[in-house]
Backbone as CSV, one residue per row, in Angstrom:
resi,resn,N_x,N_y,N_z,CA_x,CA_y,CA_z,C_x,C_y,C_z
1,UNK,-5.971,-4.951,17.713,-4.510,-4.966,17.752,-3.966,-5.270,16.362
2,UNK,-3.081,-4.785,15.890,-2.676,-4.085,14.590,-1.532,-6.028,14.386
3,UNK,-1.476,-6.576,13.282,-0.998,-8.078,13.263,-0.115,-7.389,11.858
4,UNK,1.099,-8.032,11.632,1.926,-7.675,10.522,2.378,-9.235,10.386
5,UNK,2.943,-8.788,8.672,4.374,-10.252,8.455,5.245,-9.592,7.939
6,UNK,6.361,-9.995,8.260,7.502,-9.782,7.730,8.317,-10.952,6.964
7,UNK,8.130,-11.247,5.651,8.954,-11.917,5.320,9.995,-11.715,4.505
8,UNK,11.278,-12.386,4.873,12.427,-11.554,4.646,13.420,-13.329,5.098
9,UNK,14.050,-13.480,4.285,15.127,-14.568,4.468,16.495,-14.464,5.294
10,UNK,16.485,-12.640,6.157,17.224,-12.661,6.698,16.942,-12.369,7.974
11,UNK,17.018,-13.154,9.271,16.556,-13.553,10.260,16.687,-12.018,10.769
12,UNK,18.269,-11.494,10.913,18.399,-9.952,11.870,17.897,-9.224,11.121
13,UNK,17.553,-9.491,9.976,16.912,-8.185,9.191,14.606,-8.376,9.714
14,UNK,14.887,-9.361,9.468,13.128,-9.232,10.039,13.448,-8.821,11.404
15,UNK,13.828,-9.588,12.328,14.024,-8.985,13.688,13.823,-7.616,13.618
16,UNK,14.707,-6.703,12.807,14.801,-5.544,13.237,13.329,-4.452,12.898
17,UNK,13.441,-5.027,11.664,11.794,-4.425,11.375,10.765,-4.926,12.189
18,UNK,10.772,-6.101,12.819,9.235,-6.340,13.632,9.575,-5.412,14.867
19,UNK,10.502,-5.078,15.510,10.855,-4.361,16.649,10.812,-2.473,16.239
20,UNK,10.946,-2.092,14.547,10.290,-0.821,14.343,8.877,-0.962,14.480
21,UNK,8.181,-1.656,13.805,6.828,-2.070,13.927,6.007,-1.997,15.183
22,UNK,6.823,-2.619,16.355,6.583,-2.514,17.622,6.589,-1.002,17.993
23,UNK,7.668,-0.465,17.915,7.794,1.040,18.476,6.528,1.793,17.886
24,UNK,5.939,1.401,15.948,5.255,2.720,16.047,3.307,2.413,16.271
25,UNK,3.214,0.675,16.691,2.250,0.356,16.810,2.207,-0.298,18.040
26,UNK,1.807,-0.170,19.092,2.409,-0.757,20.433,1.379,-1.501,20.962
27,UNK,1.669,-2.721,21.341,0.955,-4.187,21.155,0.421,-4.894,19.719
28,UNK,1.109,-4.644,18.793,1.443,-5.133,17.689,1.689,-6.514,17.627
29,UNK,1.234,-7.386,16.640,1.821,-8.899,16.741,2.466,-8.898,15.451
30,UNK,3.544,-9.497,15.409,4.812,-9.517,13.969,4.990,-11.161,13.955
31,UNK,4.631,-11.399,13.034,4.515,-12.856,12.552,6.001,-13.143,10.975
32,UNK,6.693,-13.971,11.413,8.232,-13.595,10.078,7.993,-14.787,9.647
33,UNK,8.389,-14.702,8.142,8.489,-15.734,7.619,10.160,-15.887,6.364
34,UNK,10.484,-16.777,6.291,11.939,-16.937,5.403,11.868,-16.875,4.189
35,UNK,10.762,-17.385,3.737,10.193,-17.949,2.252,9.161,-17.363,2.049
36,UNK,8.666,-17.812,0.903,7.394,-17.252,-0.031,6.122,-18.457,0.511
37,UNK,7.066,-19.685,0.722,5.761,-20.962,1.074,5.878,-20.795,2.598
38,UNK,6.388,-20.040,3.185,5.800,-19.876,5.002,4.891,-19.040,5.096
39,UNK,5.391,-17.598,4.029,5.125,-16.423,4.196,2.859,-16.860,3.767
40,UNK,2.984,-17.812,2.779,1.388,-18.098,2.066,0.660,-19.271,3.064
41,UNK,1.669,-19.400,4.212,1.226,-20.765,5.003,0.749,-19.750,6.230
42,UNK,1.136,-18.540,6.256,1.063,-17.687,7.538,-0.633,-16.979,7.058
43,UNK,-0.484,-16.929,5.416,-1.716,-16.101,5.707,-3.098,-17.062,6.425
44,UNK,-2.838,-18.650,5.959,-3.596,-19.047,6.058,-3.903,-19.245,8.170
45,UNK,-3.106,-19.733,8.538,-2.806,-19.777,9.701,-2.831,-18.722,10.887
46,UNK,-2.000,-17.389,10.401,-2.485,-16.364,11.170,-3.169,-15.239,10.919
47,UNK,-3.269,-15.033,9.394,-4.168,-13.672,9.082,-5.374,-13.709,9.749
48,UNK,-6.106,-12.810,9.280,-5.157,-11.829,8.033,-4.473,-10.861,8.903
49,UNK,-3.700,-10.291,7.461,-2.392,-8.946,8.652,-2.993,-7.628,7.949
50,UNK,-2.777,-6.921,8.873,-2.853,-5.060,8.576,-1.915,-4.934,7.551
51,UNK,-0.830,-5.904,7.371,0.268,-5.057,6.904,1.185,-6.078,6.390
52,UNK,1.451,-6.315,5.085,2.639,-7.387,4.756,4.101,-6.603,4.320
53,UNK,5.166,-6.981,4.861,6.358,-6.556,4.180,7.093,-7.556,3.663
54,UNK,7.441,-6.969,2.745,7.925,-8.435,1.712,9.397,-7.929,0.696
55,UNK,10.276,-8.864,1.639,11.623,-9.203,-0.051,11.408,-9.441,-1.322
56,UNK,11.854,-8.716,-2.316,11.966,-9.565,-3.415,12.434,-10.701,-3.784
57,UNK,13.512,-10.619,-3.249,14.227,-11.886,-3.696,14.708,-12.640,-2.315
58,UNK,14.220,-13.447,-2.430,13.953,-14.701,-1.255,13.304,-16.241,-1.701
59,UNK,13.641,-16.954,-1.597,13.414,-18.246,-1.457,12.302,-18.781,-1.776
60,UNK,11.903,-18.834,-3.426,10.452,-19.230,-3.848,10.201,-17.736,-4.220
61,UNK,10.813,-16.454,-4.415,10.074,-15.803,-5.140,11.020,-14.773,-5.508
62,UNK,11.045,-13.983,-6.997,11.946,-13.610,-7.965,11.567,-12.306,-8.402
63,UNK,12.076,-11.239,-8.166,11.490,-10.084,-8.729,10.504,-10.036,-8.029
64,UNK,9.399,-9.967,-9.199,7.862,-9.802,-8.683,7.064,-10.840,-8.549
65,UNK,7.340,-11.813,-8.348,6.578,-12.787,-8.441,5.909,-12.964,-7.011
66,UNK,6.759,-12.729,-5.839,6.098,-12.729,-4.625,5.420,-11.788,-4.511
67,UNK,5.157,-11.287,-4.601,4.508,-9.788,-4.153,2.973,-10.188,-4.985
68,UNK,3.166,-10.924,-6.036,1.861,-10.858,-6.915,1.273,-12.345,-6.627
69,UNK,1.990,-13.076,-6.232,1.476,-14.228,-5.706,0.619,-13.869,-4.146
70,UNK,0.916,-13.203,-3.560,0.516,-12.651,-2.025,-0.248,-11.862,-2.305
71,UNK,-0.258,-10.659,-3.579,-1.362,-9.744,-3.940,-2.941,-10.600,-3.931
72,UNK,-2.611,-11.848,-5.163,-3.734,-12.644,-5.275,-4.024,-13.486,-4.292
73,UNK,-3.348,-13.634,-3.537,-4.212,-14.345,-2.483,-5.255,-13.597,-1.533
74,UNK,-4.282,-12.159,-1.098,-5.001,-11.292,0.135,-4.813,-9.919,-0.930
75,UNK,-5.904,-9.545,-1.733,-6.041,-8.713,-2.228,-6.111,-7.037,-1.352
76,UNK,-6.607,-7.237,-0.326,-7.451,-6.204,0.387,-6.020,-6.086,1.379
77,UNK,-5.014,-6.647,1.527,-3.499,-6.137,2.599,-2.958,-5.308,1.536
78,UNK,-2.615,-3.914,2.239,-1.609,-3.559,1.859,-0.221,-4.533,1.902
79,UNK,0.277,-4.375,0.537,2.191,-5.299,0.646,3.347,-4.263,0.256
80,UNK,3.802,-3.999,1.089,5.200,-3.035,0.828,6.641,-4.174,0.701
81,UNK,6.943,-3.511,-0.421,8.201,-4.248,-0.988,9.542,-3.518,-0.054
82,UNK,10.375,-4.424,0.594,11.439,-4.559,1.250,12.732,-4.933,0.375
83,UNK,13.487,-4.031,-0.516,14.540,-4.513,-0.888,16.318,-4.220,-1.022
84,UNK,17.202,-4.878,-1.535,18.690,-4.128,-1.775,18.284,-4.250,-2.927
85,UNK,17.865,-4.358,-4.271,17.653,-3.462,-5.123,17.263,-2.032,-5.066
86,UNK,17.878,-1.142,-5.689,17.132,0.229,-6.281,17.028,0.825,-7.606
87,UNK,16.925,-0.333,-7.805,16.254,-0.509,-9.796,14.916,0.574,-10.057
88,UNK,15.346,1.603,-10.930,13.699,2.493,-11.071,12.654,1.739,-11.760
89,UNK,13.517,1.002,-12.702,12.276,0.645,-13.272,11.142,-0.454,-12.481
90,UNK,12.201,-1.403,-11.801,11.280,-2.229,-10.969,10.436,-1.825,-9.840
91,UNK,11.014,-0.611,-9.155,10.070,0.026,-8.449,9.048,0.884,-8.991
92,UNK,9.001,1.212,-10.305,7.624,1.594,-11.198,6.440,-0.322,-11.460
93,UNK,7.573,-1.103,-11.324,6.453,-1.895,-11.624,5.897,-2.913,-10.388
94,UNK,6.895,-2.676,-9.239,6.405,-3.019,-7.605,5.170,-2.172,-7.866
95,UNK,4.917,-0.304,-7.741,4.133,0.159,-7.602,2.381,-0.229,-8.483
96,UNK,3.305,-0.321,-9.569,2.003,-0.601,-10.583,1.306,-2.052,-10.158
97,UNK,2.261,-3.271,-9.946,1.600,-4.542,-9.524,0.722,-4.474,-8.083
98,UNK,1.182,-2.792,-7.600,-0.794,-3.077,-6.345,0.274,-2.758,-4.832
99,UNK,1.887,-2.361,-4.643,2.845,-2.346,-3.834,2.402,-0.538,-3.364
100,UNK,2.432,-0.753,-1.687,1.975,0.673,-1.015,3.426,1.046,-1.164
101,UNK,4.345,0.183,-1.247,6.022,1.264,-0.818,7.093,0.409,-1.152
102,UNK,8.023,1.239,-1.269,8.836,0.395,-1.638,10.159,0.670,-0.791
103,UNK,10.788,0.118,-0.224,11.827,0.306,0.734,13.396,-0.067,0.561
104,UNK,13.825,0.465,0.172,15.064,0.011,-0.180,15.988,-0.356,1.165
105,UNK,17.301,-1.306,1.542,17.202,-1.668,2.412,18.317,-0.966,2.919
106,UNK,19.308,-0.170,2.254,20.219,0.910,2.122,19.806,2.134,3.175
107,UNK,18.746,1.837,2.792,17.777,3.414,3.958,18.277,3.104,5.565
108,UNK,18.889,4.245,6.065,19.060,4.713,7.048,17.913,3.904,8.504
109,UNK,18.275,4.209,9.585,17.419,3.642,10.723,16.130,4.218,10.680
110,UNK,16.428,5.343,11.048,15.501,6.460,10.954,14.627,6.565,9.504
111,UNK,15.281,6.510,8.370,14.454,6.701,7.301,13.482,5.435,7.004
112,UNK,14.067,4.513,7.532,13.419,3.080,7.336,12.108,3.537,8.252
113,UNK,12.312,3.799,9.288,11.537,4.219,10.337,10.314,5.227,9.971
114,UNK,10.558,5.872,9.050,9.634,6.875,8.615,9.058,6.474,7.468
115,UNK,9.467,5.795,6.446,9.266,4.918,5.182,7.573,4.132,6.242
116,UNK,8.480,3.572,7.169,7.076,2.735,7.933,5.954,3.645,8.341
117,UNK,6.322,4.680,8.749,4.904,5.456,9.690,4.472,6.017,8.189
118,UNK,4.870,6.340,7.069,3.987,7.056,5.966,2.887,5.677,5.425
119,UNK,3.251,4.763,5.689,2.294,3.244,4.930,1.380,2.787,5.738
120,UNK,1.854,3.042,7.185,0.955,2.926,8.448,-0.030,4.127,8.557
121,UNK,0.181,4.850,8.146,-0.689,6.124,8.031,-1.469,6.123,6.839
122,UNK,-1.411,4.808,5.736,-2.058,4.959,4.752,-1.769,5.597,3.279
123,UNK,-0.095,6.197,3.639,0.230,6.688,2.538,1.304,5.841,1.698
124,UNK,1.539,6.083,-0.018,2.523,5.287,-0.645,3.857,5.744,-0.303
125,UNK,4.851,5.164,0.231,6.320,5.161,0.733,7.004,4.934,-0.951
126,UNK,8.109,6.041,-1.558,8.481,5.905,-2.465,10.572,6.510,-2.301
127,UNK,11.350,5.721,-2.340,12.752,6.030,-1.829,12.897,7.738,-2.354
128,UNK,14.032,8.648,-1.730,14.005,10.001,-2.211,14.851,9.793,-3.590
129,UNK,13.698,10.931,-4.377,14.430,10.978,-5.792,13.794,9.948,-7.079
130,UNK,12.527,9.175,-6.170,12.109,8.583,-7.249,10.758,8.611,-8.028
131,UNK,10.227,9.496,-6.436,8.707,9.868,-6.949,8.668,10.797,-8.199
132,UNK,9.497,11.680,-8.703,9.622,12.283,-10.468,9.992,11.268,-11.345
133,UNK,10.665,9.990,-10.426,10.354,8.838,-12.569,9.389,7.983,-12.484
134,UNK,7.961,7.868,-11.380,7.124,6.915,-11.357,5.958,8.092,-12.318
135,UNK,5.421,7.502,-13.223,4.515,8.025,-13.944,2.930,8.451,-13.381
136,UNK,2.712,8.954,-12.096,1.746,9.479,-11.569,1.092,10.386,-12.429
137,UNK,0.733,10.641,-13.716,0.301,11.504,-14.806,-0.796,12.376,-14.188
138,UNK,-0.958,13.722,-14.658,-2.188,14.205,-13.938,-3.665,13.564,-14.616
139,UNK,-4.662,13.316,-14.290,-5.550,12.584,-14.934,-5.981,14.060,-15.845
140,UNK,-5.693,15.224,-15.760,-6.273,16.023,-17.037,-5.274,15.747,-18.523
141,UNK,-4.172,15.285,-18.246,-3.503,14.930,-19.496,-4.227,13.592,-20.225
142,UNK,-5.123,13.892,-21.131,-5.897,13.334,-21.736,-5.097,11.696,-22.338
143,UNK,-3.774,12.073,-22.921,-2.643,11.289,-23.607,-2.138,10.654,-22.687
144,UNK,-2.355,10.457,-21.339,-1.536,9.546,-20.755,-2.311,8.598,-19.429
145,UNK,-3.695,8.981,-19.094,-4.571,8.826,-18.823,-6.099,8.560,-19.057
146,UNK,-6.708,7.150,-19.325,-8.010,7.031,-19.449,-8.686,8.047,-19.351
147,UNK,-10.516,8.165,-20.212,-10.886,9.058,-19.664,-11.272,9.641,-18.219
148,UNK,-12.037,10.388,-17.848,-12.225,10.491,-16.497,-12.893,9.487,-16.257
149,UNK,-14.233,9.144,-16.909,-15.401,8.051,-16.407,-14.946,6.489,-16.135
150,UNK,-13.742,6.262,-17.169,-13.241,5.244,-17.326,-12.291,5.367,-16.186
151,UNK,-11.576,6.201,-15.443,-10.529,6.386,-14.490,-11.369,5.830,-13.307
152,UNK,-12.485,6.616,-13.022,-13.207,6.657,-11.985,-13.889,5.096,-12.344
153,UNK,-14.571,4.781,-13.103,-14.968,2.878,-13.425,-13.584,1.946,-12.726
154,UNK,-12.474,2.626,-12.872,-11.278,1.691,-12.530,-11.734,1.554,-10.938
155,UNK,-12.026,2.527,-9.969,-12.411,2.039,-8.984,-13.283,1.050,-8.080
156,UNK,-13.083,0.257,-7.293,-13.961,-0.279,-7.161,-15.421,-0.096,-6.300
157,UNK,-16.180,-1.319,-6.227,-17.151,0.048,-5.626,-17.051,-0.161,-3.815
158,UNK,-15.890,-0.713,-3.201,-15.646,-0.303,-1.812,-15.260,1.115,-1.565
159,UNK,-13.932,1.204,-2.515,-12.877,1.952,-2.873,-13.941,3.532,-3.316
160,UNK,-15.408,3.094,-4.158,-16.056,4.294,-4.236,-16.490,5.525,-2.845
161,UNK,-16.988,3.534,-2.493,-17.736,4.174,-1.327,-16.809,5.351,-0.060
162,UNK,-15.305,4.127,0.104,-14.446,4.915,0.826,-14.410,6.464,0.090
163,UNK,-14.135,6.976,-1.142,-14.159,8.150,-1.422,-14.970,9.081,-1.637
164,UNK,-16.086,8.461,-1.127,-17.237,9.375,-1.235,-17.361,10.081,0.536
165,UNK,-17.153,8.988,0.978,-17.146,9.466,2.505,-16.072,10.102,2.771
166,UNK,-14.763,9.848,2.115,-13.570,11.132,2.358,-14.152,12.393,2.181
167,UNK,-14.857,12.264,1.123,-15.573,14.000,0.089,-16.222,14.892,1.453
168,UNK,-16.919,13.401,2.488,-17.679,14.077,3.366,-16.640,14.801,4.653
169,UNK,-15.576,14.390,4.282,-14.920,15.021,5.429,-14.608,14.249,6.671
170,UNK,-15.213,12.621,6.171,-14.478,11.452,7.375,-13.550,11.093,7.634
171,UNK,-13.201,10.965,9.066,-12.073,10.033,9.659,-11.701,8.833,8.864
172,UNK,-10.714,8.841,9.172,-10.898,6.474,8.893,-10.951,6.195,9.612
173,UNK,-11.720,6.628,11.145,-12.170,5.514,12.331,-13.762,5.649,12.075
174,UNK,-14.281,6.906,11.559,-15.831,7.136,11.067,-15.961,5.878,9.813
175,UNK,-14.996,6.332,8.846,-15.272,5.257,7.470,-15.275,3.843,7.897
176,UNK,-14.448,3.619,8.681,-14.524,2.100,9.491,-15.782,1.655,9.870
177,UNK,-15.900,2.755,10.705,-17.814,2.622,11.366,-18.949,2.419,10.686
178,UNK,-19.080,3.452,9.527,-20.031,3.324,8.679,-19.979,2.289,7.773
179,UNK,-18.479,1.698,7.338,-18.729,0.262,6.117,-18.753,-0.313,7.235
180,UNK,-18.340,-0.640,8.060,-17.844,-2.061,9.267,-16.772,-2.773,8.613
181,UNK,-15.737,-1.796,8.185,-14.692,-2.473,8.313,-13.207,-1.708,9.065
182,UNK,-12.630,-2.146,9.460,-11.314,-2.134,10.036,-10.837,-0.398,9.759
183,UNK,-9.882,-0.181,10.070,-9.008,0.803,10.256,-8.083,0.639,9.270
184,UNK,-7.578,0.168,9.100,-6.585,-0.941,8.110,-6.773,-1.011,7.005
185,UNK,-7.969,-1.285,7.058,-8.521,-2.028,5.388,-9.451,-0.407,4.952
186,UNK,-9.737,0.415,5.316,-9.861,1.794,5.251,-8.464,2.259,4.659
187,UNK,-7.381,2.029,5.027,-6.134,2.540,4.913,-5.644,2.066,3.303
188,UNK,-5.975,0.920,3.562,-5.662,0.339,2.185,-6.504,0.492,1.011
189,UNK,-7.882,1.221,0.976,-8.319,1.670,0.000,-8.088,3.103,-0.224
190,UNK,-7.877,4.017,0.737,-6.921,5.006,0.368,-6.171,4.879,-0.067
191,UNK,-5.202,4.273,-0.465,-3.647,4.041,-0.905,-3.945,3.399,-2.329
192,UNK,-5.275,2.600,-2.473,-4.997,2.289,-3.986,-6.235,3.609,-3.986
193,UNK,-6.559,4.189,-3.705,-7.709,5.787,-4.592,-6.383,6.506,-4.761
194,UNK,-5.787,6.807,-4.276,-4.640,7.427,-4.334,-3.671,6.913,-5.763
195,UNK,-3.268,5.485,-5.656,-2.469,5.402,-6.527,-3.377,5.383,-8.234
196,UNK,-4.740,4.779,-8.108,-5.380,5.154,-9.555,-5.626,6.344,-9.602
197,UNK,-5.854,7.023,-9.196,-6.628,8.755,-9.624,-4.556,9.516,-9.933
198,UNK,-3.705,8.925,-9.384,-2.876,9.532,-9.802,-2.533,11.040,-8.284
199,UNK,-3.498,10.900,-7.169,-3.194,12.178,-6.331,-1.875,11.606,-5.466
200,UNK,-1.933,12.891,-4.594,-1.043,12.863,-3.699,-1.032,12.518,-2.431
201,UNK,-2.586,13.373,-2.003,-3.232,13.158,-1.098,-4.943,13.033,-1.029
202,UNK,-5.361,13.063,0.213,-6.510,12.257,0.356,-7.731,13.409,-0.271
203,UNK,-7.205,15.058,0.195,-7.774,15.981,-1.032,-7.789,16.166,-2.099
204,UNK,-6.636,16.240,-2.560,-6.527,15.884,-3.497,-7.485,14.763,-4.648
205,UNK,-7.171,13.633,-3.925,-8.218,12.859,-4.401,-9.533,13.202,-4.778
206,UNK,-10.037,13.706,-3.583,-11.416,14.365,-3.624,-11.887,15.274,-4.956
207,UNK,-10.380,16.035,-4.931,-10.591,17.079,-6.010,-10.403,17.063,-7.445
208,UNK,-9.854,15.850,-7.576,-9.739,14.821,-8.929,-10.629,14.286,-8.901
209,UNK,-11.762,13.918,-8.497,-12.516,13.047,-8.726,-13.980,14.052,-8.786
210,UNK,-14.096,15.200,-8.073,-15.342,15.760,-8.754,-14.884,16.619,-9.761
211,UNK,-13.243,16.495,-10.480,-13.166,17.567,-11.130,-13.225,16.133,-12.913
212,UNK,-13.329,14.898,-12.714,-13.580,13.983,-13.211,-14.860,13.723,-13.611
213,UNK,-15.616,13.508,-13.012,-16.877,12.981,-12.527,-17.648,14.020,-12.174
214,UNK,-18.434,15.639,-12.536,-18.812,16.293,-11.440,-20.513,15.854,-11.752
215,UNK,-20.944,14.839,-12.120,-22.090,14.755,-11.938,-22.351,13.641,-11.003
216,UNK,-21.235,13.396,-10.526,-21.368,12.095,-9.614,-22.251,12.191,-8.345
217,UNK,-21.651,11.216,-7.296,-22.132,11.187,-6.231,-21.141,12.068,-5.072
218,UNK,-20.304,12.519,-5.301,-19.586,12.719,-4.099,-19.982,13.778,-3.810
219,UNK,-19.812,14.389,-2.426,-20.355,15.236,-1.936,-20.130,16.720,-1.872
């Protein structure tokens, strides 16, 4: 059963997101917190979660500081940033500090709603109009991107393994099976192969990475 947090300093505003949460994961547990020191008291107490959503600016944490304080604690959760900012530049550096999405809080019912099922599905949630100023470079532009070996070293070696078994053409309920880990935590190493290699999607990936690496291992 799929466990989330929502922390957010505004009581009807978490409400409303743990009750989307509910609709697109059903028997879901939504755990809220007000602050940054409930939100780090919850991991200890109820994690871990599939899924953190997190304010910027709330009570004990400023910009980015929450998000990177919660990064280092639970490295392996995806954390999607929840905010009324729509600053580009800060949402280039939500993304870069390790953030699956970024949600602005302006977004519609419905779009909020769909913002959620693309992060639940493993993919990065980015507001419309902003994915052309986040610097996703193609990794063949030599000038704006490490080399390949060094791109592919950036990975880690879970994160390898997960992409080697994508190459093979696995599920993420197969990749689950074969590491023994979660559904979830499958999800969340897609989303950072995705955000270092610079793809779009999960082929993509694939195809950056033996077009990187073709003496590698992937399949």
């Amino acid at each position: 059963m799929a466990c989330f947090l929502v922390a957010d300093d505004h009581p009807l505003f978490r409400e409303a997101v743990c009750l989307l949460l509910g609709q697109l994961e059903k028997g879901a547990s939504c755990c809220e917190a007000a602050n940054l020191q409930e939100a780090t008291a919850l991991l200890e107490t109820s994690g871990p979660f599939d899924l953190i959503l997190l304010d910027l600016n709330m009570p004990g944490s400023d910009a980015l500081s929450g998000l990177q304080v919660l990064h280092g604690l639970t490295p392996e959760t995806p954390i999607a940033i929840i905010s009324h900012s729509e600053d580009g530049a800060l949402i280039e550096q939500g993304i870069a500090c390790g953030a699956v999405g970024y949600i602005p809080k302006s977004l519609s019912h419905d779009a909020i709603l769909q913002a959620l099922k693309t992060i639940l599905a493993g993919g990065v949630y980015l507001p419309p109009g902003v994915e052309q100023r986040i610097c996703l470079k193609s990794p063949g532009d030599a000038s704006a991107q490490p080399a390949g070996q060094s791109l592919m070293e950036s990975l880690t070696p879970r994160q390898r393994a997960v992409l080697e078994l994508l190459a093979r053409g696995r599920a993420n309920k197969q990749i689950a099976d074969e590491l023994a880990i979660s559904e979830w935590t499958v999800k969340a190493h897609i989303s950072a192969i995705l955000r270092k290699l610079g793809a779009q999607s999960r082929l993509e990936a694939v195809v950056i990475a033996r077009r990187l690496n073709p003496a590698g291992a992937l399949a």
